[in-house]
Biotite code that builds the C-alpha atoms (Angstrom):
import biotite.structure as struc

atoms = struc.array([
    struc.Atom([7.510, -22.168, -3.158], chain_id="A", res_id=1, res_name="UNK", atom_name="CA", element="C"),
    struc.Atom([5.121, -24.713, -3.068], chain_id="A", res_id=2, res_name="UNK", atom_name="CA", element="C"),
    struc.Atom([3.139, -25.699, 0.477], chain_id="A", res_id=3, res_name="UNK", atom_name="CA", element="C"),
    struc.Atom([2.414, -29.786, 0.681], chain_id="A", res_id=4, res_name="UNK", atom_name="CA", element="C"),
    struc.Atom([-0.953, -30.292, 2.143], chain_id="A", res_id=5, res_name="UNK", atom_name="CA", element="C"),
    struc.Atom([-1.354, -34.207, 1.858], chain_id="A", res_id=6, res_name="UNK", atom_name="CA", element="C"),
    struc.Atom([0.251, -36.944, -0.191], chain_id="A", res_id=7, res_name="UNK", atom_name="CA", element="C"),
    struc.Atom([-1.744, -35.764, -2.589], chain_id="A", res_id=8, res_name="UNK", atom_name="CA", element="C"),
    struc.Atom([-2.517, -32.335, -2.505], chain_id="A", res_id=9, res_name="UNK", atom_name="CA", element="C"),
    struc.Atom([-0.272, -29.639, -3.364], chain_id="A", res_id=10, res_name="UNK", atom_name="CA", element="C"),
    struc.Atom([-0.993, -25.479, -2.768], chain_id="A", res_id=11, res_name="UNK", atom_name="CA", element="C"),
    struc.Atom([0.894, -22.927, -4.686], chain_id="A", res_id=12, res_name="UNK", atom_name="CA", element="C"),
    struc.Atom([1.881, -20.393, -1.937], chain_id="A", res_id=13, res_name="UNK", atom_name="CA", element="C"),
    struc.Atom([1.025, -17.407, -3.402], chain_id="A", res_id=14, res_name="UNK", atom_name="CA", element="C"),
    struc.Atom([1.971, -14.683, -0.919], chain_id="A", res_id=15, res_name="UNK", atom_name="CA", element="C"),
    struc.Atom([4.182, -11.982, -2.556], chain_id="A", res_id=16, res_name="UNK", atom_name="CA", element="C"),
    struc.Atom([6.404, -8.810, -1.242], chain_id="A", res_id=17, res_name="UNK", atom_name="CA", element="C"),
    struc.Atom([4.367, -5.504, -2.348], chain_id="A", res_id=18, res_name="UNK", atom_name="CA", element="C"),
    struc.Atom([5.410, -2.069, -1.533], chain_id="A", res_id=19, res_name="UNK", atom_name="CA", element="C"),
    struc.Atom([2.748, 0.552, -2.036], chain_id="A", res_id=20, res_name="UNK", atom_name="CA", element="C"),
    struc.Atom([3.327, 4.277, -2.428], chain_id="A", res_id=21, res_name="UNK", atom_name="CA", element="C"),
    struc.Atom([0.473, 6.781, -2.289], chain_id="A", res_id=22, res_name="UNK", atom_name="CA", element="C"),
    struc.Atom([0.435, 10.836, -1.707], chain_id="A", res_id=23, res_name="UNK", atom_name="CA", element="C"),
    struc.Atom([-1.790, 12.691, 0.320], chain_id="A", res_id=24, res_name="UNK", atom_name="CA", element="C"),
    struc.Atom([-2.732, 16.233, 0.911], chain_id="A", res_id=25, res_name="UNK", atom_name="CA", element="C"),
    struc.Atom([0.611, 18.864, 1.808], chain_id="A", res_id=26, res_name="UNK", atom_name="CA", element="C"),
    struc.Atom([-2.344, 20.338, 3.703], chain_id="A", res_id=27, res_name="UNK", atom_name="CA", element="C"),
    struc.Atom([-2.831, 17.700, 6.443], chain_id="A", res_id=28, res_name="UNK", atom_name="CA", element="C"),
    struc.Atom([-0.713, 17.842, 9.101], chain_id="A", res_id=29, res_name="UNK", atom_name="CA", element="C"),
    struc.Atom([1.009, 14.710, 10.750], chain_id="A", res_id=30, res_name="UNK", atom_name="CA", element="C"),
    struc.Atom([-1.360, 13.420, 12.820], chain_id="A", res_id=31, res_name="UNK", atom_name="CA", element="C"),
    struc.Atom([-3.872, 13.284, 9.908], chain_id="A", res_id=32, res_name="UNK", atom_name="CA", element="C"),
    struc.Atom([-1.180, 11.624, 7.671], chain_id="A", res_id=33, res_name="UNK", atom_name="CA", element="C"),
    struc.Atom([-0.310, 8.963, 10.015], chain_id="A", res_id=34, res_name="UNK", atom_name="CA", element="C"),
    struc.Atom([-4.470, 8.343, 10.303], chain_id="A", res_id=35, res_name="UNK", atom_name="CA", element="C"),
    struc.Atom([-4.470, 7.749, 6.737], chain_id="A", res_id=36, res_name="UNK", atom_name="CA", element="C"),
    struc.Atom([-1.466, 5.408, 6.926], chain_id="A", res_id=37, res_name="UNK", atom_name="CA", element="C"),
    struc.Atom([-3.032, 3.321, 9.603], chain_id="A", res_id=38, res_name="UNK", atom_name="CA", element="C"),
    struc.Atom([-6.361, 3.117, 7.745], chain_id="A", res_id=39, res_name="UNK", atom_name="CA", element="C"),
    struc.Atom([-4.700, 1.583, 4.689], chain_id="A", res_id=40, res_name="UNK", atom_name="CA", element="C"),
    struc.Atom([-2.486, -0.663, 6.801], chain_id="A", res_id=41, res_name="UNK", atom_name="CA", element="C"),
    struc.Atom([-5.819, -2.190, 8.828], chain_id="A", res_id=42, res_name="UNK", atom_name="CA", element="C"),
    struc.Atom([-7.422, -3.024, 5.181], chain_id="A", res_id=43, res_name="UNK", atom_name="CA", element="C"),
    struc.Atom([-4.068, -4.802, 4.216], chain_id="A", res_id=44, res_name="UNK", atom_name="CA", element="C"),
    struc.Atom([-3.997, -6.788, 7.915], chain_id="A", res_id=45, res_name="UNK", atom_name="CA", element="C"),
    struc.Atom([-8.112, -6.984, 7.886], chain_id="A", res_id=46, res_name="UNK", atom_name="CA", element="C"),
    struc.Atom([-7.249, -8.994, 3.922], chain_id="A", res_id=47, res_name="UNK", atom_name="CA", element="C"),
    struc.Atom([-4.515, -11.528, 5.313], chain_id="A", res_id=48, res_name="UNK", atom_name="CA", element="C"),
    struc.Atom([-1.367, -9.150, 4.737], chain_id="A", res_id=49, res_name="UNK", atom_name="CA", element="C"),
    struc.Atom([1.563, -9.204, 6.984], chain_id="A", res_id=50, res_name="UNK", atom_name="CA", element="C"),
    struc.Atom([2.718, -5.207, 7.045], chain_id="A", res_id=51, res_name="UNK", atom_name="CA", element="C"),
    struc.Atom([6.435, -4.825, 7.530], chain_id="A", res_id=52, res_name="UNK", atom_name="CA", element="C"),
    struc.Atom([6.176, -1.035, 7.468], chain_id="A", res_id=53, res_name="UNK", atom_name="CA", element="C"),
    struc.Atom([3.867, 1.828, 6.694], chain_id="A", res_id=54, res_name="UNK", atom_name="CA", element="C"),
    struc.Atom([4.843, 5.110, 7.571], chain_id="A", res_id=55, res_name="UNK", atom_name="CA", element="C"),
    struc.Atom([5.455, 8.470, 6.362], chain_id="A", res_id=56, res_name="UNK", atom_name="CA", element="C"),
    struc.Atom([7.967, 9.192, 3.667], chain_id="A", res_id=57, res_name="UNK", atom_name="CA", element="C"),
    struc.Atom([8.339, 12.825, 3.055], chain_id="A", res_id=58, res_name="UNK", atom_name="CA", element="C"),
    struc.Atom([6.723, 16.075, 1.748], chain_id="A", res_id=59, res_name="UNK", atom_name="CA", element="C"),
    struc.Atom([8.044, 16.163, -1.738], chain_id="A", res_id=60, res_name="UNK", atom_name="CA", element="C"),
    struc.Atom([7.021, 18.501, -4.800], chain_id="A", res_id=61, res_name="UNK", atom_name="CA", element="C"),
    struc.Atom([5.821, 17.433, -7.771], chain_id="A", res_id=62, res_name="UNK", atom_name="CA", element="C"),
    struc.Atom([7.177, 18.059, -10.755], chain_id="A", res_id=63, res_name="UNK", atom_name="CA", element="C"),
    struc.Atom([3.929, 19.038, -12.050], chain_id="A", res_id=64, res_name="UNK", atom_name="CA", element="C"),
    struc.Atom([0.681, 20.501, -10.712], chain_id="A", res_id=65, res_name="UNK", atom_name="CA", element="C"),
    struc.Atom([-1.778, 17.662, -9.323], chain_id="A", res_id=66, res_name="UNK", atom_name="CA", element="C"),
    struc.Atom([-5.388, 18.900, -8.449], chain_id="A", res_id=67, res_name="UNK", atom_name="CA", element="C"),
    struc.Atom([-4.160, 22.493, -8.318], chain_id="A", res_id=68, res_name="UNK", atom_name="CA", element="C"),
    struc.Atom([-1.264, 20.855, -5.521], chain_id="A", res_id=69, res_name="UNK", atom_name="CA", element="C"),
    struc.Atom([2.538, 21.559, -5.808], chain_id="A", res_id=70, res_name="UNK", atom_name="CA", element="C"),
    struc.Atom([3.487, 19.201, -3.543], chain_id="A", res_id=71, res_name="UNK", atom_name="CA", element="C"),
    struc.Atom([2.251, 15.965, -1.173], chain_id="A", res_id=72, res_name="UNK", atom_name="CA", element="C"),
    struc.Atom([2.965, 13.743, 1.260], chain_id="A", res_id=73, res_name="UNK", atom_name="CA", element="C"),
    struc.Atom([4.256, 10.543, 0.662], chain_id="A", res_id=74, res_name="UNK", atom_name="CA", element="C"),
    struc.Atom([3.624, 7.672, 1.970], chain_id="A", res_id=75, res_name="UNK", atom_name="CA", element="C"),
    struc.Atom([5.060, 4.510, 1.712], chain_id="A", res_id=76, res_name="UNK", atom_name="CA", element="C"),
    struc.Atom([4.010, 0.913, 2.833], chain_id="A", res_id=77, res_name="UNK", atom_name="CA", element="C"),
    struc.Atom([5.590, -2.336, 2.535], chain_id="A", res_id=78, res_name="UNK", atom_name="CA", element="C"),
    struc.Atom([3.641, -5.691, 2.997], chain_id="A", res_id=79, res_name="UNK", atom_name="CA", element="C"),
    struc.Atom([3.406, -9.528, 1.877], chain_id="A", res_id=80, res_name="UNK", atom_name="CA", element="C"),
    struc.Atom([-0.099, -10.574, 1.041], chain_id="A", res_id=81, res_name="UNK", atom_name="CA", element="C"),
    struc.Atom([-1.971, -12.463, -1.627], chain_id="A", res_id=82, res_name="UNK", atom_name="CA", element="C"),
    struc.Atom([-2.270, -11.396, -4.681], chain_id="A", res_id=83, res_name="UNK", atom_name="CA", element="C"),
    struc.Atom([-6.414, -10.315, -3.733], chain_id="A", res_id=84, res_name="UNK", atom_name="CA", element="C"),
    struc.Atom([-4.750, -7.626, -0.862], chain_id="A", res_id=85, res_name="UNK", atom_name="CA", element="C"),
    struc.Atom([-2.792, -5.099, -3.718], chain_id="A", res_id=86, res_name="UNK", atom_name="CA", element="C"),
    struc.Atom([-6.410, -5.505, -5.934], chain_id="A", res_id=87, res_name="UNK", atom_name="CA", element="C"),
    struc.Atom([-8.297, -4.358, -3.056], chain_id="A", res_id=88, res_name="UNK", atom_name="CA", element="C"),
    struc.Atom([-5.603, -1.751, -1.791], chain_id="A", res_id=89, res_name="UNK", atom_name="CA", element="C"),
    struc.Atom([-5.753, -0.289, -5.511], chain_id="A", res_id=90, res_name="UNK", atom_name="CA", element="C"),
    struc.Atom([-9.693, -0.360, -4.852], chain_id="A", res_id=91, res_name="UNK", atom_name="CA", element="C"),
    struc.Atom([-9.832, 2.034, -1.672], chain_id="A", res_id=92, res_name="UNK", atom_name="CA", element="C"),
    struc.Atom([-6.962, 4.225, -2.140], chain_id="A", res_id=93, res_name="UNK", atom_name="CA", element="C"),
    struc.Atom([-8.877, 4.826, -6.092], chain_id="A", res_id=94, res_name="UNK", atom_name="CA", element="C"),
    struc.Atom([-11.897, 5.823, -4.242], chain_id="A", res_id=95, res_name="UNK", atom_name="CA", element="C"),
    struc.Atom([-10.334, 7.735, -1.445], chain_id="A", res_id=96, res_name="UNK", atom_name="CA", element="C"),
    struc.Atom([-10.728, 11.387, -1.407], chain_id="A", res_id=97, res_name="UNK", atom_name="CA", element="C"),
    struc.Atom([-7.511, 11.688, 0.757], chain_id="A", res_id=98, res_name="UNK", atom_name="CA", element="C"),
    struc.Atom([-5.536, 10.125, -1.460], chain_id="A", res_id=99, res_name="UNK", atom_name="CA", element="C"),
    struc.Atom([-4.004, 11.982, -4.842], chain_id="A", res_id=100, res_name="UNK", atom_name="CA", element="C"),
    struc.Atom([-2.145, 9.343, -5.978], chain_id="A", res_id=101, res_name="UNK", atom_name="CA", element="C"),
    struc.Atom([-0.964, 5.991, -6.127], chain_id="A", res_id=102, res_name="UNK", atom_name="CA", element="C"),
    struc.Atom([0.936, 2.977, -7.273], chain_id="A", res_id=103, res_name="UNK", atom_name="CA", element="C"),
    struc.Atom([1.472, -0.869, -5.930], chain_id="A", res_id=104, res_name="UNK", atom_name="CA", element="C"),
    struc.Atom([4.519, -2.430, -6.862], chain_id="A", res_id=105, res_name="UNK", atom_name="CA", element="C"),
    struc.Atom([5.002, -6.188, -6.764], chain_id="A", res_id=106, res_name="UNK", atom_name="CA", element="C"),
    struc.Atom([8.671, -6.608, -5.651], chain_id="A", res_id=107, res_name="UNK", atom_name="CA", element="C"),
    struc.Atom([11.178, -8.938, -7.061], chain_id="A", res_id=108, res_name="UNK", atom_name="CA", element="C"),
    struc.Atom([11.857, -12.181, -4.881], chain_id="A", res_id=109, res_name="UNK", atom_name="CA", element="C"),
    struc.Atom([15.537, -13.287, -4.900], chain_id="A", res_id=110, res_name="UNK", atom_name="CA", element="C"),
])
C-alpha cells in the first residue's frame, strides 16, 4: 500500500503486522509477568507501534534445559509498527535480564 502525499510525492507505507514471543522466569509470579509485558508494550507504543495485544500466554516446559530452567512463561504480543519498532524490541528484550528468550515474527499480510 502506497500513501499519496502530493501530486508528486509518493510514501511507501511501511507499517507491518509483528507478533513477538518472549519467555520469562517460571519463578515470577503474575503480577511480575504482566510488569514485564507492559514494559515491552510501552517501548513498542513509545516507537510508533499500534499493540493489538500483549498478554500472558502460558507456563510451558521446555523441551530442554535453558539457564538451568525447565520451564517459562510465555508471553506473547501482537503489534503493527515500522519496521525500526521489531529492531529495537529485539534490542531490549536481548539485553533484558528478565527475559530468557525470544523471537519477532513478521506476519504474512493477505
Amino acid at each position: 500500500m502506497v500513501t499519496h502525499i502530493g501530486p508528486k510525492e509518493v510514501i511507501p507505507n511501511t507499517m507491518r503486522k509483528y507478533e513477538a514471543l518472549y519467555i520469562v522466569s517460571p519463578k515470577l509470579n503474575e503480577s511480575e509477568v504482566t510488569a514485564i509485558a507492559e514494559k515491552f508494550k510501552k517501548a513498542a507504543e513509545e516507537n510508533g507501534a499500534k499493540v493489538s495485544k500483549a498478554q500472558l500466554w502460558e507456563k510451558r516446559k521446555f523441551a530442554y534445559e535453558i539457564n538451568h530452567m525447565k520451564e517459562g512463561n510465555y508471553i506473547i504480543m501482537e503489534f503493527e509498527s515500522e519496521t525500526s519498532v521489531p529492531n529495537e524490541l529485539n534490542r531490549l528484550m536481548r539485553i533484558s535480564d528478565d527475559v530468557i528468550r525470544h523471537r519477532i515474527f513478521a506476519l504474512e499480510t493477505a
